[in-house]
MINU-654909 format. One line per field, with one value per residue (C-alpha): residue in one letter; x, y, z. Coordinates in Angstrom, 1 decimal. Each point is the difference from the previous one (the first is absolute). Layout:
type = c(A/...)
X = c(X/...)
Y = c(Y/...)
Z = c(Z/...)
//
This chain:
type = c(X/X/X/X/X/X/X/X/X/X/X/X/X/X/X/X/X/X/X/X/X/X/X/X/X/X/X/X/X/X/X/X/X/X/X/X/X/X/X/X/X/X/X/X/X/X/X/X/X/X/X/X/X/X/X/X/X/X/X/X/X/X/X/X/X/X/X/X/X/X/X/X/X/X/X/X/X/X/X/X/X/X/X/X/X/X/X/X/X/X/X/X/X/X/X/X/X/X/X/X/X/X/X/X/X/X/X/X/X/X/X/X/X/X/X/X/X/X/X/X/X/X/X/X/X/X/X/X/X/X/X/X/X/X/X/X/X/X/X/X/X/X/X/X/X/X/X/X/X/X/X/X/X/X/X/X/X/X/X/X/X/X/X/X/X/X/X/X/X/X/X/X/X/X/X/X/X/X/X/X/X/X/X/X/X/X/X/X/X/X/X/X/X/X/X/X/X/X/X/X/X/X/X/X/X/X/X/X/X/X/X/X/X/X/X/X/X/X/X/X/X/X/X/X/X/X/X/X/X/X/X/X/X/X/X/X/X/X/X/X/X/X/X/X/X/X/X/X/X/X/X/X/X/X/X/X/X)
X = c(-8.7/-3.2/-3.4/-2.4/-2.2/1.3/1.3/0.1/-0.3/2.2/0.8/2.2/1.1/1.9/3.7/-0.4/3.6/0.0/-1.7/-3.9/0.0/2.2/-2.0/-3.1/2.1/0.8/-3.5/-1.3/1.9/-0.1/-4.0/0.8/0.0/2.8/1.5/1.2/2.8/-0.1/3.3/1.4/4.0/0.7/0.6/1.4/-2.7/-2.1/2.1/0.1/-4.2/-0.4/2.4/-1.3/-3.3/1.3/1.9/-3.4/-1.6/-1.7/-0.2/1.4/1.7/2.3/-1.1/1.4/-2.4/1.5/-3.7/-0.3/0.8/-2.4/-0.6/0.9/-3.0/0.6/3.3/-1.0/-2.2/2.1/2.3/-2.0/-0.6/3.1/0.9/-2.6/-0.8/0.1/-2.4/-2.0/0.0/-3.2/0.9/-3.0/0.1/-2.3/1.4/1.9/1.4/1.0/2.6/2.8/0.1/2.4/-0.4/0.9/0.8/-0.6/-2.8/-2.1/2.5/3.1/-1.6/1.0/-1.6/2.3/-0.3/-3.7/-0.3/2.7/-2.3/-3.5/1.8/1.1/-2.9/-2.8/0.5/2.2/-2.7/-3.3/2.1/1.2/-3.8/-1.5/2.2/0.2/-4.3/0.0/2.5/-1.9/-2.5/-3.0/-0.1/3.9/0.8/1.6/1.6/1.6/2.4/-1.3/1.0/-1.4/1.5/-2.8/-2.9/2.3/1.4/3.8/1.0/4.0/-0.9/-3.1/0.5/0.4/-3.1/-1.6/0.8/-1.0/-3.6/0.0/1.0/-3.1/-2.5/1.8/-1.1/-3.2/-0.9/1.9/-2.8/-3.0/1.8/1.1/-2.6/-1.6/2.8/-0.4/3.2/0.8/2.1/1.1/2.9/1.8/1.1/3.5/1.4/3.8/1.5/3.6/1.2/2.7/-1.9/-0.1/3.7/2.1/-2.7/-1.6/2.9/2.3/-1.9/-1.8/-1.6/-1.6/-1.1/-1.7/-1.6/-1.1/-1.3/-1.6/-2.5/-1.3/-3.3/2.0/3.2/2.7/1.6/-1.4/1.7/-0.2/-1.6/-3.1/-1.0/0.8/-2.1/-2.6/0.2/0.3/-4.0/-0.6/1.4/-1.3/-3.7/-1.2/0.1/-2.4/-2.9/2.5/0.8/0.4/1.3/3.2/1.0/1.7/3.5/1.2/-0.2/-2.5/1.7/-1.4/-3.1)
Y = c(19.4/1.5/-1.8/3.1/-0.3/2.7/2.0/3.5/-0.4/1.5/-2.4/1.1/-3.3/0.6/-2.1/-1.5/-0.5/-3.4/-2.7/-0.1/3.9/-0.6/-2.9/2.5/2.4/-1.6/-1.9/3.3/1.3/-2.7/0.2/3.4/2.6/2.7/-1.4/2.6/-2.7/1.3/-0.5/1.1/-0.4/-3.0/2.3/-2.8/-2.4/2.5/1.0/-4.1/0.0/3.0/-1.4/-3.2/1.6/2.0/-3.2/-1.4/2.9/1.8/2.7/1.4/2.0/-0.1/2.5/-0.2/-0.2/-0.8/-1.0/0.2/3.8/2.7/1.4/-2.9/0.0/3.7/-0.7/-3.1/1.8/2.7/-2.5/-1.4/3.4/0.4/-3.2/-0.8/3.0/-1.2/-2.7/1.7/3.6/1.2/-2.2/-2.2/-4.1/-2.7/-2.6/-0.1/-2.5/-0.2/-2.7/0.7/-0.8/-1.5/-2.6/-0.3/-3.4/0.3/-1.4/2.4/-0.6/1.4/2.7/3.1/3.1/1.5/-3.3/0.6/3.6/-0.8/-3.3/1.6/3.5/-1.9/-2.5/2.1/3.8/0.1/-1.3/1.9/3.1/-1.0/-0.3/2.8/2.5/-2.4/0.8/2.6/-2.1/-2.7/-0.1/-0.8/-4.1/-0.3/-2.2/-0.8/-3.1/-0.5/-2.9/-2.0/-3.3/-3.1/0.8/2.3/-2.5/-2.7/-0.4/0.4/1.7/0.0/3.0/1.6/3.4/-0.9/-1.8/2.9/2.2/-2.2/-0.4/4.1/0.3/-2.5/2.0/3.4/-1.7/-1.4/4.0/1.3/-2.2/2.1/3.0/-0.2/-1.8/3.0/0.8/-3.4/-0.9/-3.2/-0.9/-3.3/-1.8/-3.3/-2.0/-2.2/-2.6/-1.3/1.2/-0.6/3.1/1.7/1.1/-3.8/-0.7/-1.2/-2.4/-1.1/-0.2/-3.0/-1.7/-2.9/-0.7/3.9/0.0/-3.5/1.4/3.2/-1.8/-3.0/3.3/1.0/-2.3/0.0/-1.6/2.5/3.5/2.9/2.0/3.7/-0.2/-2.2/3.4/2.6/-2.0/0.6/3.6/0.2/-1.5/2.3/3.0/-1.0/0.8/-3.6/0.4/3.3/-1.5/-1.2/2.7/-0.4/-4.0/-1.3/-2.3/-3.2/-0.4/-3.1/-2.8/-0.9/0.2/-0.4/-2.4)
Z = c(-19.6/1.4/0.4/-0.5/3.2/1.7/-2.7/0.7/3.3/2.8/3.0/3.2/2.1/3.1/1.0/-3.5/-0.5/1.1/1.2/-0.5/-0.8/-2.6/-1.7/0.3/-1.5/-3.3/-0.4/0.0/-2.1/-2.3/-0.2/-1.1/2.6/0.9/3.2/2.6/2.0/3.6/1.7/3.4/0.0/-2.6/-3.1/-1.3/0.1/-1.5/-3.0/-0.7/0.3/-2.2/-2.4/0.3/-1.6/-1.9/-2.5/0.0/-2.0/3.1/1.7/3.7/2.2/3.5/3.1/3.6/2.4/3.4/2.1/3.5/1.4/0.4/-3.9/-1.5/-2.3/-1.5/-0.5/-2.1/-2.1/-0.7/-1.3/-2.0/-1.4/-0.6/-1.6/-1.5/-2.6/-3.1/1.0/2.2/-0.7/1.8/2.9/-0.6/0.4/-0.1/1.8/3.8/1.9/3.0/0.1/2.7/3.3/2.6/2.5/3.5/1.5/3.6/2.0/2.6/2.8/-1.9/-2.6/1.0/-0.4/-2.6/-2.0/0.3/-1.0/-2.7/-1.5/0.2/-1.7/-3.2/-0.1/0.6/0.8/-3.5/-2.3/2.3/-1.2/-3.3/-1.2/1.5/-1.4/-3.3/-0.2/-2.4/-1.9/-0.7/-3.0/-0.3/0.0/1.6/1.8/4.1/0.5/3.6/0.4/3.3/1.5/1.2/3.0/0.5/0.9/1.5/3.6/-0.5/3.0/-1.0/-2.7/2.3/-0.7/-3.8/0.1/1.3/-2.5/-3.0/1.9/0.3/-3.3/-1.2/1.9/-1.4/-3.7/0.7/1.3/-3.3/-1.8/1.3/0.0/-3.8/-1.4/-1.3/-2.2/-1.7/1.9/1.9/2.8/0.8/2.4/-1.9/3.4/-0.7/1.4/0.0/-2.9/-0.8/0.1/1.4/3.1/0.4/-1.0/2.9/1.5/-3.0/-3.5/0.6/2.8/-1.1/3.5/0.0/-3.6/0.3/3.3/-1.7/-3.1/2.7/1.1/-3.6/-1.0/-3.2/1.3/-1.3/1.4/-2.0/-2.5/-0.3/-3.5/1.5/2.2/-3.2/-2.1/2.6/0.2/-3.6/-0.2/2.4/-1.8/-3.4/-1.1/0.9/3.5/-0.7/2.5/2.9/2.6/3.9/0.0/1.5/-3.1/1.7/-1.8/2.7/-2.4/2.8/3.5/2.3/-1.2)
//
């Protein structure tokens, strides 16, 4: 069953087949948008997220989008051309978020430059791209929403180059904000925390010690869920978050206090 806020509304979230993108994915879509689920090899996943909508009474759509080469972005939207048709059949959207990313765990001494070139082309080249051929997309009043991290204004010098690429991708919003504001559309970056996810599987599910750790860093005492950052980016993409552009919403549970 649909909520109405975004009804009508055409939404494109990239990696939402799991994880975080997924929740994003099916909140949307629940609010009443047409959700275009970005993918890059688990066809799977995204069959299970678009079905997953699609028993609650909404609306979406699986594309591959493999992020991180040369092209990448032109290849995404001609997918979603593609795929998305009947939902979108001028190719117009309101709503794009840039959710998927990878991480690199290696501190300055160790990175190397392909791990380098490989994180920054996912994280930040991927979405730079993604939006600026997505511009004539967009409607008037859309919306950009670009997944970030707390990572981003903390000293954790074990994910560096991450890091670096969530504080690139906060400037690359707050610039979005002038740049779009014209158009009556707003950019904005939601910045997460630990969220049990599968990105955070094999240190974090079925260790006590790491989850009370992780949950010992949050203000609010517990690990994050991927539905406490959709629910986020669902104010963000609705009409109540009309007068909030250029912000990097904190979605830590308050790390870092």
């Amino acid at each position: 069953m649909t909520t109405g806020a975004l009804e009508g509304k055409v939404a494109l979230a990239t990696g939402s087949s799991r994880g975080i993108g997924r929740a994003i994915a099916e909140r949307l879509a629940r609010d009443g948008a047409a959700v275009g689920v970005a993918y890059a090899r688990d066809e799977t996943a995204a069959s299970e997220t678009v079905e997953r909508i699609r028993k609650n009474g909404g609306l979406a759509f699986a594309l591959r989008a493999e992020l991180g080469r040369h092209g990448d972005a032109r290849r995404l939207w001609a997918a979603f051309d593609a795929a998305g048709k009947d939902h979108a059949p001028d190719g117009k959207l309101d709503i794009i978020v840039n959710n998927a990313g990878i991480g690199r765990s290696a501190a300055l001494a160790s990175l190397t430059e392909d791990g380098f070139d490989e994180v920054f082309a996912v994280n930040v080249r991927a979405p730079f791209f993604i939006v600026q051929q997505g511009l004539s997309r967009l409607r008037e009043g859309g919306r950009v929403i670009n997944i970030s991290s707390g990572a981003a204004h903390l000293a954790m010098p074990e994910i560096i180059a991450y890091g670096a690429t969530k504080g690139a991708l906060d400037t690359f919003t707050r610039n979005l904000a002038k740049e779009l504001g014209p158009r009556g559309i707003t950019a904005n970056s939601v910045a997460s925390g630990i969220v049990d996810t599968d990105f955070n599987a094999a240190w974090l599910r079925g260790n006590p010690q790491a989850e009370a750790h992780a949950a010992s860093l949050a203000a609010l005492g517990r690990v994050g869920q991927p539905e406490d950052v959709a629910d986020i980016v669902a104010f963000l993409a609705s009409n109540d978050a009309r007068w909030v552009t250029g912000r990097v919403i904190d979605a830590t549970g308050g790390a870092g206090l």
